[in-house]
N, C-alpha and C positions, 0 to 999 in steps of 0.2 A: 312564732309569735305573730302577731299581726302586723298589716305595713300601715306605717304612717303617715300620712300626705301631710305636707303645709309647704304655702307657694312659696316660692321665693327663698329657699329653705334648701339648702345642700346636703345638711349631715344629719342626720337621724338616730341614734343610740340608745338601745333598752338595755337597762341592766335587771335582772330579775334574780334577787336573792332570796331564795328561800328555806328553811327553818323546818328539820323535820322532826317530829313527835312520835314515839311509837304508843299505843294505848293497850287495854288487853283486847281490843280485836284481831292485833296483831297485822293490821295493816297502815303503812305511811301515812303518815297525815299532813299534807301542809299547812301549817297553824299559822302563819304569815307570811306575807308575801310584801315587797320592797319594789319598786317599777321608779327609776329615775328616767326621765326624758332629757336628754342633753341636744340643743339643737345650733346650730350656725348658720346664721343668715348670709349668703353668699354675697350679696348684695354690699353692704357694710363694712363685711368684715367680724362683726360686734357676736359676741357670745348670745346668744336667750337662753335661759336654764327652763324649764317647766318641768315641774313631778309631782303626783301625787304617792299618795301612801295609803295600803289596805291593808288591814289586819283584823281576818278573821279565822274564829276557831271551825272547822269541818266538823267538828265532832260535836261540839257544843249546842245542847237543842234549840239556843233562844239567838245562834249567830245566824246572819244570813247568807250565810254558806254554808249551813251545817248540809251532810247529806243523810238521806235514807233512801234507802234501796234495798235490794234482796239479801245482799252483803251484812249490811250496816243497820243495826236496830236503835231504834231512839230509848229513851231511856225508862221505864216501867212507870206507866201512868201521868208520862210529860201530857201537859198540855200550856200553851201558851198563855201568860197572863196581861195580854194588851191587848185582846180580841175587841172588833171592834166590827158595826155594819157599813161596808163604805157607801158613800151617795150614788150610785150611779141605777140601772134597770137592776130588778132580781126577780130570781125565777119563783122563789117562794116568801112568805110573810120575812119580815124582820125580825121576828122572834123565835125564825128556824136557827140551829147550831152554825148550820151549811153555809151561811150569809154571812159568815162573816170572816176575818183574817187578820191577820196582824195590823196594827198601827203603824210600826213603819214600812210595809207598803201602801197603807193607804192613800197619800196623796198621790203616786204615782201615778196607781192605777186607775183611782178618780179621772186623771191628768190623761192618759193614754185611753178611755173610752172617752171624753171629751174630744181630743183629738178626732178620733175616727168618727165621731158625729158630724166634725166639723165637714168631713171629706164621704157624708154620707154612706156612715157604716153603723145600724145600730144594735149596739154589743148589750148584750146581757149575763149579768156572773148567774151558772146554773150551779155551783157546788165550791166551796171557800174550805173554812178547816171542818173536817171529821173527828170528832173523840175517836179512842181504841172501841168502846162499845158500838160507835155506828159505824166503824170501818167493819167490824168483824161480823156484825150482821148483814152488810153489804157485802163482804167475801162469802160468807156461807151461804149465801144468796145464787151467788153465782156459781159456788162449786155443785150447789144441788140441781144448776139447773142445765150445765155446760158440763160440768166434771172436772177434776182438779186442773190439769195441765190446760184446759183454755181457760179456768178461771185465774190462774198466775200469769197468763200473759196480759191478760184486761184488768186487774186491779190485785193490789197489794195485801198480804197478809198483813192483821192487827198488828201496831208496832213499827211495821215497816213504810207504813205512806208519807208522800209530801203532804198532803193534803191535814197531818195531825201536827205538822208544823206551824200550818197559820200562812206558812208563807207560797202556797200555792193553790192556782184554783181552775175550773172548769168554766170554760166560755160559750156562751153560741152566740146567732141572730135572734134577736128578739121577736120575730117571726116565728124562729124555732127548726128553721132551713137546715136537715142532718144536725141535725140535736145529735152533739156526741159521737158521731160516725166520721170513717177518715171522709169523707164527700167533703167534708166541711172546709178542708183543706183549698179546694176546689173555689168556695163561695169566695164573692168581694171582701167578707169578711176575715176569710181565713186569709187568704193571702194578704190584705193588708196587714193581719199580726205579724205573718212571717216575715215580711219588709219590715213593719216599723217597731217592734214590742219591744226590740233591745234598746230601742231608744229612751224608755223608761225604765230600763233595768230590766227586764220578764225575757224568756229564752220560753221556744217551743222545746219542752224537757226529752222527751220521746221521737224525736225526729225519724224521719225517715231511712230506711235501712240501717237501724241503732238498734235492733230488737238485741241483736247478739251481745251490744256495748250496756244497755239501760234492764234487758230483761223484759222488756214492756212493747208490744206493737205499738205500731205509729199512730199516735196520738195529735193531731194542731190544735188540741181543741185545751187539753193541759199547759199551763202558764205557770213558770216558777220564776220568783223573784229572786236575784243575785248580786241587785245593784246596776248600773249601765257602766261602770267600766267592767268587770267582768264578764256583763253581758256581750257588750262589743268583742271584746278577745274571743268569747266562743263561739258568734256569730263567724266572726271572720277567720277563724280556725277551722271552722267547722267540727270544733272538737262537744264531748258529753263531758260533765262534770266528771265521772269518773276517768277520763283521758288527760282530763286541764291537770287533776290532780294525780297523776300519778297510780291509780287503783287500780287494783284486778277489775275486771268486767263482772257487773253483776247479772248478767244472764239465771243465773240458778239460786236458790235458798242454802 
C-alpha cells in the first residue's frame, strides 16, 4: 500500500478490508473496499483517528471503478446517462459524441486543465466517450489498415473500451505537439499530467512497460478517472487497476 507522511505523527496504520464477489466472468471482484487511518501524535500523546470510506462496484458500468479491458466486457449497448460537454479547449464542435463524458468527472477535469493553464500548460480534450458504433468503426479502421495484432494493441474491440464508459478520455497540447503519439509523454504537457493528474482523480491508464499488465502500448496521452484517493494508491504503488484489484492481466482477448 502506499506510505503515508504527516509531521509530527509516529504511528501510521491501514487497515484495508475487502469484500470479494464472484460474477459470471468468473474473475474476483473487489466490490468494496474499507481504508481506516489510525494515527498518534508523538508529540501529545493524544489519539487522531482520520478514515475515509470507498465503495465501489468494478463491474458495474455506471461505478467509477468499474473496469473494461480485454478480459472484462461492459455490458451490451451500455452507454452512460449523464454525458455531458466539459468547459475547457476541444478538439472538435460540441455537438460531436467524442466531447463529452460523465458528469461526475466533470468538475475535476475542468479543475485540472485550469490548473495546468495556471502553470502554462495548454491542454486540450481530443476524444471523451465513444458509443460501441464509433468504437468499432474506429477498430475496423485500424485493423484494415495495421492488421489485427497492431490494431489490439492501439485501441479496443467494441465493448471493450474506457472510453464507452464516459469516464475516460484523450488529451494533447492544444498546438497539437505529438497529437496522440508516446512523444507526448516527453512535452511540458505530458509530464505535468504524469506529476499532477492523480491529484484530481485521473491515472495515466497505459503506463509505461504495462503492455503485458493493460494489453495496450504506452499510452500518456489516455486519462482515466478513479477518484484521487484511488488515484494516489496507484500512483504510489505503481500498480494498473487490474494489479490494485486482484485480476488476471489482460494482455489478450
Amino acid at each position: 500500500m502506499a506510505k503515508h507522511n504527516f509531521i509530527g505523527i509516529g504511528l501510521v496504520a491501514i487497515t484495508v478490508i475487502a469484500s470479494l464477489s464472484w460474477g459470471h466472468i468468473k474473475h474476483p471482484t473487489i466490490s468494496s473496499i474499507t481504508k481506516t487511518v489510525d494515527v498518534t501524535n508523538v508529540v501529545s500523546g493524544q489519539e487522531v483517528k482520520l478514515s475515509f470510506k470507498e465503495s465501489y462496484s468494478t463491474t458495474d458500468p455506471n461505478s467509477i471503478w468499474v473496469i473494461a479491458n480485454k478480459k472484462l466486457a461492459l455490458p451490451n449497448g451500455f452507454a452512460p446517462s449523464d454525458l455531458v460537454v466539459p468547459n475547457v479547449i476541444l478538439r472538435l464542435e460540441n455537438t460531436s459524441e467524442q466531447m463529452q463524458v460523465r458528469l461526475v468527472i466533470k468538475a475535476d477535469l475542468e479543475a485540472m486543465f485550469a490548473a495546468a493553464k495556471k502553470e502554462g500548460h495548454s491542454l486540450m480534450l481530443s476524444s471523451g466517450y465513444r458509443s460501441v458504433a464509433y468504437q468499432k468503426s474506429l477498430y475496423d479502421g485500424y485493423v484494415a489498415t495495421q492488421g489485427l495484432a497492431s490494431a489490439d494493441r492501439s485501441s479496443a474491440r467494441p465493448g471493450h473500451s474506457e472510453h464507452q464508459t464516459g469516464l475516460a478520455f484523450d488529451v494533447e497540447p492544444s498546438d497539437k505537439r505529438c497529437e496522440l503519439l508516446q512523444c507526448f509523454g516527453d512535452t511540458p504537457e505530458g509530464i505535468w499530467l504524469a506529476k499532477h493528474s492523480s491529484e484530481y482523480g485521473f491515472i495515466i491508464r497505459y503506463g509505461k512497460d504495462q503492455e503485458q499488465l493493460t494489453g495496450y502500448e504506452y499510452e500518456p496521452w489516455h486519462l482515466r478517472y478513479v477518484g484521487k484517493n484511488l488515484a494516489s494508491e496507484l500512483v504510489n504503488t505503481k500498480k494498473t487497476l487490474e494489479q490494485y484489484f486482484d485480476l488476471e492481466p489482460a494482455s489478450k482477448y
